[in-house]
C-alpha positions in Angstrom: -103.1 24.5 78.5 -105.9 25.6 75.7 -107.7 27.2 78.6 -105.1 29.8 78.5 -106.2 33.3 77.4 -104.3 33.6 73.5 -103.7 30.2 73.0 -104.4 28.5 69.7 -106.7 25.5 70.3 -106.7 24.2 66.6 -102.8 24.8 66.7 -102.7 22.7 70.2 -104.9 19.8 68.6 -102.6 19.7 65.7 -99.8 19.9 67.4 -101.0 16.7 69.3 -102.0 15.1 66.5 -105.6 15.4 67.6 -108.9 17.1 65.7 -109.9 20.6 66.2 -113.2 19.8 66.6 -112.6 16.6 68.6 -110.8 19.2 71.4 -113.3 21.4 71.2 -115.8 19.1 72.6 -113.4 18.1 74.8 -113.3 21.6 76.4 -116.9 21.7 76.7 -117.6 19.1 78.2 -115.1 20.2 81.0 -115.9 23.3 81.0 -119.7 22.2 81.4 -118.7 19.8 84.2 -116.6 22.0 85.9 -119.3 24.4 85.9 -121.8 22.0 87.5 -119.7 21.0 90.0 -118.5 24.2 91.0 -122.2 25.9 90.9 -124.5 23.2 92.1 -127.2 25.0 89.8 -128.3 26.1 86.5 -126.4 28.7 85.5 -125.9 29.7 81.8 -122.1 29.2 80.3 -121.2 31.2 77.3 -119.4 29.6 74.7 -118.5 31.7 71.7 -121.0 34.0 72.3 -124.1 31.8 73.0 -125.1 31.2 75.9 -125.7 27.3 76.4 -128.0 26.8 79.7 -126.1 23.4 81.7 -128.7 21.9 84.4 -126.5 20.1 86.9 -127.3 16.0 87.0 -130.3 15.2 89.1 -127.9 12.0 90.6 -125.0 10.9 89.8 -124.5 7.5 88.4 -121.8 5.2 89.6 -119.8 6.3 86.9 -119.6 9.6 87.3 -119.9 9.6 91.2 -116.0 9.4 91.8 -113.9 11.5 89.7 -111.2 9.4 88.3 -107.8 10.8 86.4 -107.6 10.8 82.7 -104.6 8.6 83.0 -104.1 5.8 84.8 -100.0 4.5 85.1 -100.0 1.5 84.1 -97.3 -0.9 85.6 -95.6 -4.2 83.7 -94.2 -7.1 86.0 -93.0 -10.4 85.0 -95.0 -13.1 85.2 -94.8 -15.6 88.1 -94.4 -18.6 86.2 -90.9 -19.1 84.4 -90.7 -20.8 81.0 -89.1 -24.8 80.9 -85.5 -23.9 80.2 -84.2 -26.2 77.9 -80.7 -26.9 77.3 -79.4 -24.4 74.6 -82.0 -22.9 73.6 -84.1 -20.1 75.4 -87.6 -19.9 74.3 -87.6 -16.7 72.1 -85.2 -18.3 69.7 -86.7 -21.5 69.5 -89.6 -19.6 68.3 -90.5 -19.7 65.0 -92.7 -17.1 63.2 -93.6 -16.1 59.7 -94.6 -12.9 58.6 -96.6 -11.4 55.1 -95.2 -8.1 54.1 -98.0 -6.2 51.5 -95.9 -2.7 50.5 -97.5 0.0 48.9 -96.2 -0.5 45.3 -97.9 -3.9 45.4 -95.2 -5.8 45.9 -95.7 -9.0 48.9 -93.6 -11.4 50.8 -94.2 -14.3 52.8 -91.7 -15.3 55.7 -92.1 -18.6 57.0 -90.8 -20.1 59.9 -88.3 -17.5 60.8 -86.5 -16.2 63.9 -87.5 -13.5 66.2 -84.0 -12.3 65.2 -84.4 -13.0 61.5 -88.2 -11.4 61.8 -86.4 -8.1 63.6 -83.6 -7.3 61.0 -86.5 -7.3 58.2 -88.9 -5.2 59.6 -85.9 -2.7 60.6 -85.2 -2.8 56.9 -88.6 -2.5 55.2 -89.1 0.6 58.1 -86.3 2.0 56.2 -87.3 1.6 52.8 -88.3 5.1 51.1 -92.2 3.5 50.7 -92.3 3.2 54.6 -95.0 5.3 56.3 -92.4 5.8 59.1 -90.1 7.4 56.9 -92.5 10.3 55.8 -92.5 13.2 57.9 
């Protein structure tokens, strides 16, 4: 995408909440990699008007020697062992938890031995308070 002739790259970092200058380097170093793979050689790349000589790797190190995606899926399954089921109770609900709440204003709380359920509704109301970093656009 910020190969693309006209496109913005500082507009595309920002947009994706990354740094300018953090994709920047990014694109060098692909574009310096792509260039050494493609070439073989040492051919000069130009990069706003300098040219930047880019020697390809004299080996390869394990590493480097397989080219692996940027993202790799990854994939959730239960776990094999199932939790003692005791009668009336299942074992998120049984837990008990406690929490310490330190808002911007100075203001703290301390919840002890609460439920996941109890622990859920206040965290869904503190998100909503005006304070919340969640709230700010």
């Amino acid at each position: 995408m910020c190969l693309r002739p006209g496109v913005s790259i500082a507009r595309a970092a920002m947009d994706h909440d990354v740094n300018p200058n953090q994709l920047r380097r990014w694109i060098t170093r692909y574009q310096q990699t792509q260039s050494s793979l493609t070439s073989g050689g040492a051919d000069p790349m130009v990069i706003d008007d300098v040219p930047i000589e880019v020697s390809a790797p004299t080996s390869l190190s394990p590493m480097t020697s397989a080219i692996t995606p940027a993202f790799v899926p990854v994939v959730c399954a239960p776990s094999a062992v199932s939790p003692v089921d005791r009668p009336g109770s299942s074992p998120v609900s049984a837990m008990a938890l406690a929490l310490h709440v330190r808002l911007p204003n100075g203001v703290e709380f301390d919840f002890g031995d609460a439920s996941v359920d109890e622990l859920t509704t206040i965290i869904q109301m503190l998100g909503r308070m005006p304070c919340s970093g969640s709230t700010k656009a």
